[in-house]
DRENLUM-215376 format. One record per residue (C-alpha): x, y, z; residue number from 1; chain; residue in three letters. Coordinates in steps of 0.02 Angstrom, whole numbers, plus 50000, padded with zeros to 5 digits. Layout:
DRENLUM-215376
+-------+-------+-------+------+------+-------+
:     X :     Y :     Z : kefi : tinu : vexpa :
+-------+-------+-------+------+------+-------+
:     X :     Y :     Z :  NUM :    A :   ALA :
...
+-------+-------+-------+------+------+-------+
***
This chain:
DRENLUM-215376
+-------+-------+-------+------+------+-------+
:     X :     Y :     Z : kefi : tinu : vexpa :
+-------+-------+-------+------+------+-------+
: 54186 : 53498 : 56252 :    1 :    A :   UNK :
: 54257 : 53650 : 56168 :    2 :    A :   UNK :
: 54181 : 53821 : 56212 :    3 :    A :   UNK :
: 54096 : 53911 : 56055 :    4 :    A :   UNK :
: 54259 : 54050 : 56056 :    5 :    A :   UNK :
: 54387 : 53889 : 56050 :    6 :    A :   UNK :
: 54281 : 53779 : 55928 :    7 :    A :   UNK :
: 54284 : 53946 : 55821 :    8 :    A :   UNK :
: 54464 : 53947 : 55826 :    9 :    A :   UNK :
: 54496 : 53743 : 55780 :   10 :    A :   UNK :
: 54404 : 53790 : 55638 :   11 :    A :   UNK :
: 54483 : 53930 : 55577 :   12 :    A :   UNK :
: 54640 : 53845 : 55599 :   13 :    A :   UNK :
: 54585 : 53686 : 55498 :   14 :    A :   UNK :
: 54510 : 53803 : 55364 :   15 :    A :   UNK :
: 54678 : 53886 : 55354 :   16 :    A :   UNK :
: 54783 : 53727 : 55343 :   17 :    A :   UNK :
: 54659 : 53705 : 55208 :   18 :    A :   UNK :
: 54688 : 53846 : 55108 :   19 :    A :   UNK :
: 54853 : 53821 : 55106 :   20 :    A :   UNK :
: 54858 : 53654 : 55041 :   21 :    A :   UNK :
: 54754 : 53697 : 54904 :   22 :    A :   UNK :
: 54830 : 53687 : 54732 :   23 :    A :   UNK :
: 54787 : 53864 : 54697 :   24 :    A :   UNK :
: 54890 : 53935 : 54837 :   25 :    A :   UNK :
: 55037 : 54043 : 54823 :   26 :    A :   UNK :
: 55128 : 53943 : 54950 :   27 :    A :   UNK :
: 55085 : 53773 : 55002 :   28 :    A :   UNK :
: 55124 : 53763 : 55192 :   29 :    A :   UNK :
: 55137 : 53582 : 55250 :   30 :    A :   UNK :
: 55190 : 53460 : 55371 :   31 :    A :   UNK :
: 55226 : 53293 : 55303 :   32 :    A :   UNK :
: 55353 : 53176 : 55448 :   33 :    A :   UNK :
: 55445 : 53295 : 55543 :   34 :    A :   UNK :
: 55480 : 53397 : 55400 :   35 :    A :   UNK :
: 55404 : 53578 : 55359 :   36 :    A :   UNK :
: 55405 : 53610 : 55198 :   37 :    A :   UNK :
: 55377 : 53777 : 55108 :   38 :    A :   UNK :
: 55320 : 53771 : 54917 :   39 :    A :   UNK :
: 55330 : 53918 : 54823 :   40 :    A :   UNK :
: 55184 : 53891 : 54675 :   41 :    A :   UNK :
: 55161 : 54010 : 54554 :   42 :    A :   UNK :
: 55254 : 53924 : 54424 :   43 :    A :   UNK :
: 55183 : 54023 : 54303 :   44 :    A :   UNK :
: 55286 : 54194 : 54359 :   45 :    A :   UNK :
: 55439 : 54058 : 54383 :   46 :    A :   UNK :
: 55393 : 54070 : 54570 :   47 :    A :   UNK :
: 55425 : 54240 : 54578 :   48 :    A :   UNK :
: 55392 : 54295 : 54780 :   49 :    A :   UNK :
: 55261 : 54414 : 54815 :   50 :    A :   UNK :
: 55214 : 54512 : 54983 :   51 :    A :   UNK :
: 55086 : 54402 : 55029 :   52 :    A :   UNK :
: 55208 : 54240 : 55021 :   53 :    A :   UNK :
: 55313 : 54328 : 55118 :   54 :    A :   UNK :
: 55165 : 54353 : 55254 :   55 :    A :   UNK :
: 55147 : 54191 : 55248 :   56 :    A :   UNK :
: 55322 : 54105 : 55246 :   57 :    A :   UNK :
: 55398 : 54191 : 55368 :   58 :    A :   UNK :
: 55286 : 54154 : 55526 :   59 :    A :   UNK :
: 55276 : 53978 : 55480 :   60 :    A :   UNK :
: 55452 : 53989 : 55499 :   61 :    A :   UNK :
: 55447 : 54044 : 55656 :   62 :    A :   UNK :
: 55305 : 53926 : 55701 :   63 :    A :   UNK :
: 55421 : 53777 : 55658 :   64 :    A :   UNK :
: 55565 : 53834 : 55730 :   65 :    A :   UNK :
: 55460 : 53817 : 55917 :   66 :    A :   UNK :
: 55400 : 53672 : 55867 :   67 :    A :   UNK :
: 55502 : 53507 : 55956 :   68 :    A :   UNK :
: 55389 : 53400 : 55807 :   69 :    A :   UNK :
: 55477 : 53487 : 55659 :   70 :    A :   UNK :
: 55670 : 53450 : 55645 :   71 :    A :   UNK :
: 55713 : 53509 : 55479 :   72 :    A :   UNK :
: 55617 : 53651 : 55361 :   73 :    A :   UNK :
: 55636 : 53608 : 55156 :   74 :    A :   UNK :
: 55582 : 53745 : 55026 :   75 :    A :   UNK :
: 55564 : 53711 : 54851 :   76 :    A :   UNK :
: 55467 : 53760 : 54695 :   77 :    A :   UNK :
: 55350 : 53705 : 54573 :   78 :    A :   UNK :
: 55369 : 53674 : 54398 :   79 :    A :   UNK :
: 55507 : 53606 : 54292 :   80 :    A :   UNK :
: 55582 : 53793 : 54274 :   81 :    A :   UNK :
: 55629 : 53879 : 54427 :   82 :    A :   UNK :
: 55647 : 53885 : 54624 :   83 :    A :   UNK :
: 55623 : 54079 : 54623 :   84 :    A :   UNK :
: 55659 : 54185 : 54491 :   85 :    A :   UNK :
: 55682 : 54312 : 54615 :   86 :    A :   UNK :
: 55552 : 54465 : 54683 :   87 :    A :   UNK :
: 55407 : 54527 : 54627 :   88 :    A :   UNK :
: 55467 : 54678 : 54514 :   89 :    A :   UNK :
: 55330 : 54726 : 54405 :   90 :    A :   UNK :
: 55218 : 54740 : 54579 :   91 :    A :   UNK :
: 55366 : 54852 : 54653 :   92 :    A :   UNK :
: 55350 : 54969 : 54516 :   93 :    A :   UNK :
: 55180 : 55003 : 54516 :   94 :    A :   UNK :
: 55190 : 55039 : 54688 :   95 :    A :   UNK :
: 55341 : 55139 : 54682 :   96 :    A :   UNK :
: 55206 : 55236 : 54534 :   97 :    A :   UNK :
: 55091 : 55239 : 54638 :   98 :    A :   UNK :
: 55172 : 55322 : 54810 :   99 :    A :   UNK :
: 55110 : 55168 : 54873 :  100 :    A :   UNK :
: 55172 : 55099 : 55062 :  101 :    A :   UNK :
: 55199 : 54933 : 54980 :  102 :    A :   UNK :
: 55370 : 54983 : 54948 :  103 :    A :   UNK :
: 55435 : 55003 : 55121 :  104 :    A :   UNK :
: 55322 : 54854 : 55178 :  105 :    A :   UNK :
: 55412 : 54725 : 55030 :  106 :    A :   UNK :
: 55572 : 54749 : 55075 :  107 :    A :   UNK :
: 55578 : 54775 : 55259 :  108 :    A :   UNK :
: 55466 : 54601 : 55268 :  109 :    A :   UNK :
: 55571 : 54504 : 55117 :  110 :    A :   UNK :
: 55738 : 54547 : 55228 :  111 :    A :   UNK :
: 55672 : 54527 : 55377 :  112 :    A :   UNK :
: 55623 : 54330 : 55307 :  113 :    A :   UNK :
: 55795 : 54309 : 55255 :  114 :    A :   UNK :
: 55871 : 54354 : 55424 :  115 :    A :   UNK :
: 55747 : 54231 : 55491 :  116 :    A :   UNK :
: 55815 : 54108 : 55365 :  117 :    A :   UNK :
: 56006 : 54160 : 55413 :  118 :    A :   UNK :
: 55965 : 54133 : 55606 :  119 :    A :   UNK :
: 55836 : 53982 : 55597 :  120 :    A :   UNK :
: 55854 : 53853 : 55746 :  121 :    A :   UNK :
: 55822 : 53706 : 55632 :  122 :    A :   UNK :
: 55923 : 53633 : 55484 :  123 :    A :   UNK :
: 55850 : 53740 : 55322 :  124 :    A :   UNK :
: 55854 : 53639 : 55155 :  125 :    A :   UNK :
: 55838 : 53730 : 54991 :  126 :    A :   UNK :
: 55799 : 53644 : 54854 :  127 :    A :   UNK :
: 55860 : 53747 : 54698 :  128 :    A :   UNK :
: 55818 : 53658 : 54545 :  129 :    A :   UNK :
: 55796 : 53804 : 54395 :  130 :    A :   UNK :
: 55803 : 53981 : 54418 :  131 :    A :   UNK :
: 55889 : 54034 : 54582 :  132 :    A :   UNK :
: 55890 : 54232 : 54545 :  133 :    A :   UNK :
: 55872 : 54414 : 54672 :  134 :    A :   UNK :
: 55735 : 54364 : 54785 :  135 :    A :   UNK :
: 55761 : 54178 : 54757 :  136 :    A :   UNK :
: 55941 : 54174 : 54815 :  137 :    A :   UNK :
: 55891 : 54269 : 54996 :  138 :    A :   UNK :
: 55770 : 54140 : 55014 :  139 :    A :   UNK :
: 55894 : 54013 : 55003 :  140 :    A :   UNK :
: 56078 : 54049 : 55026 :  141 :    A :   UNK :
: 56052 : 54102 : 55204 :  142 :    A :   UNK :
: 56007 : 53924 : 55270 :  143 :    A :   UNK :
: 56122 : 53797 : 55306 :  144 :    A :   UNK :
: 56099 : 53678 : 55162 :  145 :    A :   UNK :
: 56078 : 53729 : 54959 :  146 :    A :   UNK :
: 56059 : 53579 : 54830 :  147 :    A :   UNK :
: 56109 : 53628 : 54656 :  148 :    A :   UNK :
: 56050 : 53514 : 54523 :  149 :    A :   UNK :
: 56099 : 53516 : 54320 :  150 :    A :   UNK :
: 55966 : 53634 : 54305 :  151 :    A :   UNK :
: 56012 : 53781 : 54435 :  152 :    A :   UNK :
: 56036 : 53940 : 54355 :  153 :    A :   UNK :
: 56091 : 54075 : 54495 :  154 :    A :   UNK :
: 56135 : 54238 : 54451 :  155 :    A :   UNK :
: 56116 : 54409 : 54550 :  156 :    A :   UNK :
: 56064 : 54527 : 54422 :  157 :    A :   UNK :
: 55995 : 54685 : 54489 :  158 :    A :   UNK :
: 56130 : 54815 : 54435 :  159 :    A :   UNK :
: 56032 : 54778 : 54274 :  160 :    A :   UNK :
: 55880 : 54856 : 54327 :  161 :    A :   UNK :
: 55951 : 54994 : 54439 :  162 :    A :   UNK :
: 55961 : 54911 : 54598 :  163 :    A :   UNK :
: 56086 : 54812 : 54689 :  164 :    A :   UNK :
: 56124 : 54645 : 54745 :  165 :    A :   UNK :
: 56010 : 54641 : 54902 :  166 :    A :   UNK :
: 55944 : 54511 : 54992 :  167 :    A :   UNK :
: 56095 : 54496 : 55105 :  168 :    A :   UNK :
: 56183 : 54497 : 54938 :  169 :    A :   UNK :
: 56313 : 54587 : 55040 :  170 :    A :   UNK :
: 56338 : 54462 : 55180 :  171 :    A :   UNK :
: 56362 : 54313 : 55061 :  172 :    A :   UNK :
: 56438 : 54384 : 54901 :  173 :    A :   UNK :
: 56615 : 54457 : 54993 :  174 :    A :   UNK :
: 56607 : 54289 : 55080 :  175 :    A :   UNK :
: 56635 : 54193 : 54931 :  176 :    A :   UNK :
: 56826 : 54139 : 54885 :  177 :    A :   UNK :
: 56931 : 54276 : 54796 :  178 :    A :   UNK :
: 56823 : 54410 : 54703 :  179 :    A :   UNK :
: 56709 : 54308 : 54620 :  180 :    A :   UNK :
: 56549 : 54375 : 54736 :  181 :    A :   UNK :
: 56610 : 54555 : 54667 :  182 :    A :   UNK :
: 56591 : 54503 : 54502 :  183 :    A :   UNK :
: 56433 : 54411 : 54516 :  184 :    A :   UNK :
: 56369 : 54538 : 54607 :  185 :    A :   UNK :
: 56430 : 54690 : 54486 :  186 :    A :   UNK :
: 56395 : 54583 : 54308 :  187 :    A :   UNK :
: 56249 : 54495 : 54344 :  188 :    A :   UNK :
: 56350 : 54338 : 54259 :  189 :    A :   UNK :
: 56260 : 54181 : 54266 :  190 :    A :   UNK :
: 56327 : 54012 : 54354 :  191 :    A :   UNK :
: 56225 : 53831 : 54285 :  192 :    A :   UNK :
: 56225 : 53662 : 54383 :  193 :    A :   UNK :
: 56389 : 53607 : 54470 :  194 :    A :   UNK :
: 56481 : 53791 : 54438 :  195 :    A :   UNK :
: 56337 : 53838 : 54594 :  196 :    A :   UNK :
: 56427 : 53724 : 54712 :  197 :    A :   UNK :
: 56595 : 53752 : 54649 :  198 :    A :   UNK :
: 56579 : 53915 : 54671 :  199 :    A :   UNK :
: 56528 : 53912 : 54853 :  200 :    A :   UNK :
: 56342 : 53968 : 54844 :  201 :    A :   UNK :
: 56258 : 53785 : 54850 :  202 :    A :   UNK :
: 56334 : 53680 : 54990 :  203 :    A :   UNK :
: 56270 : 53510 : 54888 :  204 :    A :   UNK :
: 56241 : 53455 : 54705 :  205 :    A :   UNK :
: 56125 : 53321 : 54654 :  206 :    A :   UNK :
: 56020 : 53254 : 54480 :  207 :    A :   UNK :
: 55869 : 53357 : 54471 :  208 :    A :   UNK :
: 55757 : 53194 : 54463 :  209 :    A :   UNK :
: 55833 : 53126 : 54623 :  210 :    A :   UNK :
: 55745 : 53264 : 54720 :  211 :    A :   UNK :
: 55586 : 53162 : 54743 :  212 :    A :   UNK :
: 55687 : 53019 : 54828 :  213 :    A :   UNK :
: 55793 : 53150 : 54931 :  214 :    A :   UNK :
: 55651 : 53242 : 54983 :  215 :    A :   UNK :
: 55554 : 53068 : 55049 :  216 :    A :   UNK :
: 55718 : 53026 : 55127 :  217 :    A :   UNK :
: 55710 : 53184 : 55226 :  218 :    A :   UNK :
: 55535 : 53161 : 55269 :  219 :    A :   UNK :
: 55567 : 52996 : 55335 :  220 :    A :   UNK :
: 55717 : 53047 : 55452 :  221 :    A :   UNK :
: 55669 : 53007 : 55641 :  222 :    A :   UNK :
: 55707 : 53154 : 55761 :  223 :    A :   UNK :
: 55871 : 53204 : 55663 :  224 :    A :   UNK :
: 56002 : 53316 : 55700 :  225 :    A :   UNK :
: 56087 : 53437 : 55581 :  226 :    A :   UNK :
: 56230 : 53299 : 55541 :  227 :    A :   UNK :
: 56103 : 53188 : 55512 :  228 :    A :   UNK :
: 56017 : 53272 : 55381 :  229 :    A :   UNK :
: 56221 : 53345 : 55314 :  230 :    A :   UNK :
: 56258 : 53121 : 55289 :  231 :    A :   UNK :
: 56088 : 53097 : 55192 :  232 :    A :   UNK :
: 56139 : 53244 : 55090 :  233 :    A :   UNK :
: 56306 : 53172 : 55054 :  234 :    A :   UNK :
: 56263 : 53004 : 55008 :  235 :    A :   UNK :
: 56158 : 53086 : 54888 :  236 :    A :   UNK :
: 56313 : 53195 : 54836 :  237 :    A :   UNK :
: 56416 : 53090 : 54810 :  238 :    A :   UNK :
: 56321 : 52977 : 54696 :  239 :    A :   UNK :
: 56298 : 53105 : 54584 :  240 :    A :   UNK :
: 56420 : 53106 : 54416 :  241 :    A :   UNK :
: 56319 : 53236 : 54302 :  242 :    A :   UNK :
: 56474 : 53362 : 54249 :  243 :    A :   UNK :
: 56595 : 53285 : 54360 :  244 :    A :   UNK :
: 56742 : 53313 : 54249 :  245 :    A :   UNK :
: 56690 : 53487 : 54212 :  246 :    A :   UNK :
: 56797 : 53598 : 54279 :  247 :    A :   UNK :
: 56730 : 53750 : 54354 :  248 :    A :   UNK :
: 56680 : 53872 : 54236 :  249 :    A :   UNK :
: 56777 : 54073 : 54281 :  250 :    A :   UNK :
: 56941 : 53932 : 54341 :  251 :    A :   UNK :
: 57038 : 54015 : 54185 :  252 :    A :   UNK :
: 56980 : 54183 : 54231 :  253 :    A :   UNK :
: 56998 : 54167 : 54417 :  254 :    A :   UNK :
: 57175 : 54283 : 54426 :  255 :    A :   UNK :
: 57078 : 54396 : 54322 :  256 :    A :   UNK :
: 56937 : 54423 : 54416 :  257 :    A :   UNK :
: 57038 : 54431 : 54569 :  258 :    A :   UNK :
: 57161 : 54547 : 54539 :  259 :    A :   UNK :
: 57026 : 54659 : 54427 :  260 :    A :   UNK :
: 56893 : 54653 : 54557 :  261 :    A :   UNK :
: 57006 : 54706 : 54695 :  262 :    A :   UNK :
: 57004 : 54887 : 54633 :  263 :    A :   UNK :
: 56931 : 55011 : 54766 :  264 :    A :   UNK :
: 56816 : 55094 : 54644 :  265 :    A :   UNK :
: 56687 : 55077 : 54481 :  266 :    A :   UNK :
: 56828 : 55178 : 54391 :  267 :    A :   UNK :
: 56954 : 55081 : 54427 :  268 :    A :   UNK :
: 56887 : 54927 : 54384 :  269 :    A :   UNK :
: 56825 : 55005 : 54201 :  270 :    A :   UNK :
: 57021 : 55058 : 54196 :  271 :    A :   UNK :
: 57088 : 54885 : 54268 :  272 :    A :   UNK :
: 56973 : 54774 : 54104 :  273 :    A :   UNK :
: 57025 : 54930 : 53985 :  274 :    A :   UNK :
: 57212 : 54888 : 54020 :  275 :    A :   UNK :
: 57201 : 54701 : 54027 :  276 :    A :   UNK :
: 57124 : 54702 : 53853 :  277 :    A :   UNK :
: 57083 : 54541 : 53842 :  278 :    A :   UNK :
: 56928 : 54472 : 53766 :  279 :    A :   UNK :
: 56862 : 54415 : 53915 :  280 :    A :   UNK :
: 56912 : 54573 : 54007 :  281 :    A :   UNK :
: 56830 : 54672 : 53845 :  282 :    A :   UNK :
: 56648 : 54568 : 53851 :  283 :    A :   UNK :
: 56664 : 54611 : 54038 :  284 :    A :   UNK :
: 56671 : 54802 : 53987 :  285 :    A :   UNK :
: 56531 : 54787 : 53877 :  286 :    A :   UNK :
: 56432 : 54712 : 54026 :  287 :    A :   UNK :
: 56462 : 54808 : 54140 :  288 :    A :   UNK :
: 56425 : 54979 : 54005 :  289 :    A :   UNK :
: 56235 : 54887 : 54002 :  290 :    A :   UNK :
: 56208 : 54919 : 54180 :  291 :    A :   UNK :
: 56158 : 55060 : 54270 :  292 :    A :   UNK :
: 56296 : 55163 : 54358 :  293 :    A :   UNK :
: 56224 : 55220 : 54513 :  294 :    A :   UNK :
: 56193 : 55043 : 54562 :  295 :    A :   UNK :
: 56351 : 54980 : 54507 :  296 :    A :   UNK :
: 56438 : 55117 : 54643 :  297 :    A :   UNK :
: 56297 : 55072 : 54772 :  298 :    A :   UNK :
: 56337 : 54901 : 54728 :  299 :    A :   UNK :
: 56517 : 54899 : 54751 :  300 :    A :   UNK :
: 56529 : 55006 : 54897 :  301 :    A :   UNK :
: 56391 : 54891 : 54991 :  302 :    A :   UNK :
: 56499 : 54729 : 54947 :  303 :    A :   UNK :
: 56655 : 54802 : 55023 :  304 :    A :   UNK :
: 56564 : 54851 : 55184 :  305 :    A :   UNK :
: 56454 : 54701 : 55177 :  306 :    A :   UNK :
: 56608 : 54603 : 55209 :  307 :    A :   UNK :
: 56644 : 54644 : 55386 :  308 :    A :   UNK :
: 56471 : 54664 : 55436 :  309 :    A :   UNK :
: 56330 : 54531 : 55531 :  310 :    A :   UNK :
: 56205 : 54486 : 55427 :  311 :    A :   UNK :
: 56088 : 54613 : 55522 :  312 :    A :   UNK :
: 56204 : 54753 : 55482 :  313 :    A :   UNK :
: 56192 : 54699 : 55298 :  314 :    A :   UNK :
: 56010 : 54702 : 55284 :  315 :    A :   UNK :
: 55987 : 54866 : 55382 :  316 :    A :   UNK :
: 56097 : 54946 : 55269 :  317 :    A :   UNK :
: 56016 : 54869 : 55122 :  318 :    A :   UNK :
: 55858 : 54906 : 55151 :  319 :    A :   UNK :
: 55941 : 55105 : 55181 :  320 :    A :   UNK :
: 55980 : 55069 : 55009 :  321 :    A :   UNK :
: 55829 : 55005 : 54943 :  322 :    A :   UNK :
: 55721 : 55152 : 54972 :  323 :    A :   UNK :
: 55862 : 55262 : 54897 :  324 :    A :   UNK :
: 55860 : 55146 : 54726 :  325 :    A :   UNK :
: 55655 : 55167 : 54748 :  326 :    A :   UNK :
: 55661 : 55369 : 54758 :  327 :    A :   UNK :
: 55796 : 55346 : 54606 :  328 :    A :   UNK :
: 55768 : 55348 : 54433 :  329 :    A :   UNK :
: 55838 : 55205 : 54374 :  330 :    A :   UNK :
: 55768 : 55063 : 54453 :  331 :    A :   UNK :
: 55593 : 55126 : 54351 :  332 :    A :   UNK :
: 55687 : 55147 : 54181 :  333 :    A :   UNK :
: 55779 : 54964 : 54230 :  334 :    A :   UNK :
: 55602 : 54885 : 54229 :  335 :    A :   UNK :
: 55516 : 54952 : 54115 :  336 :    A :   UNK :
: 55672 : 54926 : 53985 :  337 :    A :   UNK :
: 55706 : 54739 : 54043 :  338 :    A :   UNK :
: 55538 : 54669 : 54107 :  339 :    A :   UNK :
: 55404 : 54793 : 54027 :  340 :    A :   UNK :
: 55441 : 54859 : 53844 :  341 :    A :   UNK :
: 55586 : 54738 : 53835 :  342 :    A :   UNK :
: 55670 : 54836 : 53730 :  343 :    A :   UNK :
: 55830 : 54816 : 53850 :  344 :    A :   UNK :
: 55894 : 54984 : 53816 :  345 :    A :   UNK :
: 55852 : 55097 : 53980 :  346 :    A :   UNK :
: 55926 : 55268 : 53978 :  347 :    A :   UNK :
: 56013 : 55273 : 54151 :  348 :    A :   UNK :
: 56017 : 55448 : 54242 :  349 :    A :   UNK :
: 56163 : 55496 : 54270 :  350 :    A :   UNK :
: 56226 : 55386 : 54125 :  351 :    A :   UNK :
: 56426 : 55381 : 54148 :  352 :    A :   UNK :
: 56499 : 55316 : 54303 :  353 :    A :   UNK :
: 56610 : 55492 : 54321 :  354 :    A :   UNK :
: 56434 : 55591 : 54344 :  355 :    A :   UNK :
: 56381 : 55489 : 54488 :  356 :    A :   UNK :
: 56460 : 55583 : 54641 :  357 :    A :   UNK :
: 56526 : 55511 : 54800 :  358 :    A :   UNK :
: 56386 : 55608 : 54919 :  359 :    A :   UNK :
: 56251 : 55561 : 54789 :  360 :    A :   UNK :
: 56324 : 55383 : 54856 :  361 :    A :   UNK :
: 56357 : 55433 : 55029 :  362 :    A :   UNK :
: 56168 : 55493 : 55043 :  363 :    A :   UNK :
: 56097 : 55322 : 55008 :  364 :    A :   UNK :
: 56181 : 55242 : 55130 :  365 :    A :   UNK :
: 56116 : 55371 : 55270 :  366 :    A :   UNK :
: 56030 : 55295 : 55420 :  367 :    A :   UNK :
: 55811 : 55315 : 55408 :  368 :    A :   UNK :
: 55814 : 55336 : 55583 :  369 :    A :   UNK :
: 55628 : 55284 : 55642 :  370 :    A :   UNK :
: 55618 : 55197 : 55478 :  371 :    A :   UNK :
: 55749 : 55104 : 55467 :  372 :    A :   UNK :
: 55738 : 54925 : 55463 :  373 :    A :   UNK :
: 55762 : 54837 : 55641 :  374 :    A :   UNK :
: 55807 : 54660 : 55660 :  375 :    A :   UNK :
+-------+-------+-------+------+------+-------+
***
């Protein structure tokens, strides 16, 4: 028999299991063969992750990865739009308005989830069918397998609201062939369906309503091993013919963007487009004149050293930056003109990249010393 204090506990522990399957849930936390698998469900916010998912996610995680019954983890979302449209902003803000703690306590936990999604112990599948954006990516592009479908929309588009491509944005973006993370990363530009895999960021593209099937597949997959789970995933690869012929869509812009994005500052890139004159070097210009300066400096600067950096150094120094872009201005005006009043036109202090000074720059990247983020 179980004494009162250990009864107490099955309980609590069944009650919680409970909870979390329940359809109302934020995340559903299950274990179904000897697969976890993490559901992100609020479909109604496109999935967008929250503090208390991230509570919740990331010692499951951890509870999995001990676990010699779980051999693979799968996270997915609900709804026919999106995997994860990215963070909470809206939430941020407030809390940013209201000197609340939630500020430091978002970002330290949401990066220190994705380094426990860079360093997991067992095979991590994402799922990304719909939005992939900010928050959504760093739960996904971390783990060692990402499955695009025709639906996948990724894009990193922070400089937009005054911040920066976080999430270990500057780990994986420099990683990416030529200078296409730098311009994903500094434009915000959007890649759909095959173009994710093409361009490096899923490692596996499949039809969006072959994801049941896959995901039983999975599920049914007796003690595997990470090749294992990598020849299910390319059977189901290579069956797939939706935009085959396509080719890949920044191919014709690729010497471009290479030779552009190579520049060693914001200036020089607005110089480099201004000279090439093209129109795709001119819509760039206008893009980029949309975004908020100070992030597009932090932004650069943080790709460049993100790209000879561990992914611990990256998130340490991105979460430096985060609570520089929260004291800011801009990251307030970037919300409230994109995701609040919607009237998309934020009035960024300082507004011209000239007026942003290096040791404004410099400052942001400064250690926190006892608060700064330890992995």
């Amino acid at each position: 028999r179980l004494k009162p204090f250990h009864r107490l506990q099955v309980i609590l522990q069944h009650l919680k299991m409970h909870k979390q399957t329940d359809s109302t849930a934020e995340v559903l936390l299950e274990k179904r063969g000897g697969a976890g698998i993490i559901t992100l469900n609020r479909p109604k916010t496109l999935n967008a992750l929250n503090f208390s998912m991230i509570q919740q996610i990331y010692p499951q995680i951890k509870a999995w990865e001990q676990d010699p019954e779980t051999f693979l983890i799968i996270i997915k979302g609900t709804g026919e739009k999106a995997f994860c449209a990215g963070g909470d902003i809206r939430v941020i803000r407030d809390a940013v308005k209201a000197g609340d703690r939630l500020v430091q306590d978002f970002f330290r936990g949401e990066y220190t989830l994705n380094n426990a999604i860079g360093t997991c112990k067992k095979p991590y599948v994402a799922l990304l069918d719909g939005i992939t954006m900010g928050g959504g990516v760093g739960l996904s592009v971390h783990g060692h397998f990402r499955v695009a479908t025709e639906r996948t929309l990724f894009a990193m588009p922070e400089t937009a609201i005054g911040h920066f491509p976080d999430v270990g944005g500057g780990y994986f973006l420099p990683r990416l062939s030529g200078k296409i993370g730098y311009y994903l990363g500094l434009t915000g530009f959007r890649l759909k369906g095959r173009d994710v895999l093409k361009a490096g960021i899923a490692t596996h593209f499949i039809e969006s309503e072959k994801l049941p099937a896959l995901e039983k597949d999975l599920i049914a997959l007796k003690s595997p091993s990470t090749e294992n789970i990598a020849d299910l995933l390319n059977s189901y690869h290579l069956k797939s013919k939706v935009d085959l012929e396509k080719e890949f869509v920044l191919d014709e812009h690729m010497e471009k963007i290479n030779s552009i994005f190579s520049a060693n500052s914001m200036e020089e890139i607005v110089e480099k487009l201004k000279q090439d004159g093209s129109p795709f070097a001119i819509k760039q210009l206008e893009t980029i004149k949309k975004m908020s300066p100070t992030s597009l400096k932090i932004a650069l600067r943080q790709l460049r050293e993100g790209a000879s950096m561990s992914l611990q150094e990256v998130l340490t120094m991105e979460y430096r930056l985060s609570q520089a872009c929260m004291r800011g201005h801009d990251f307030y005006e970037g919300v409230r003109a994109v995701l609040i009043d919607r009237d998309q036109a934020p009035k960024w202090k300082p507004a011209a990249l000239e007026d942003v000074s290096d040791e404004f720059v410099d400052d942001c990247f400064k250690p926190l010393g006892d608060n700064d983020l330890k992995l």
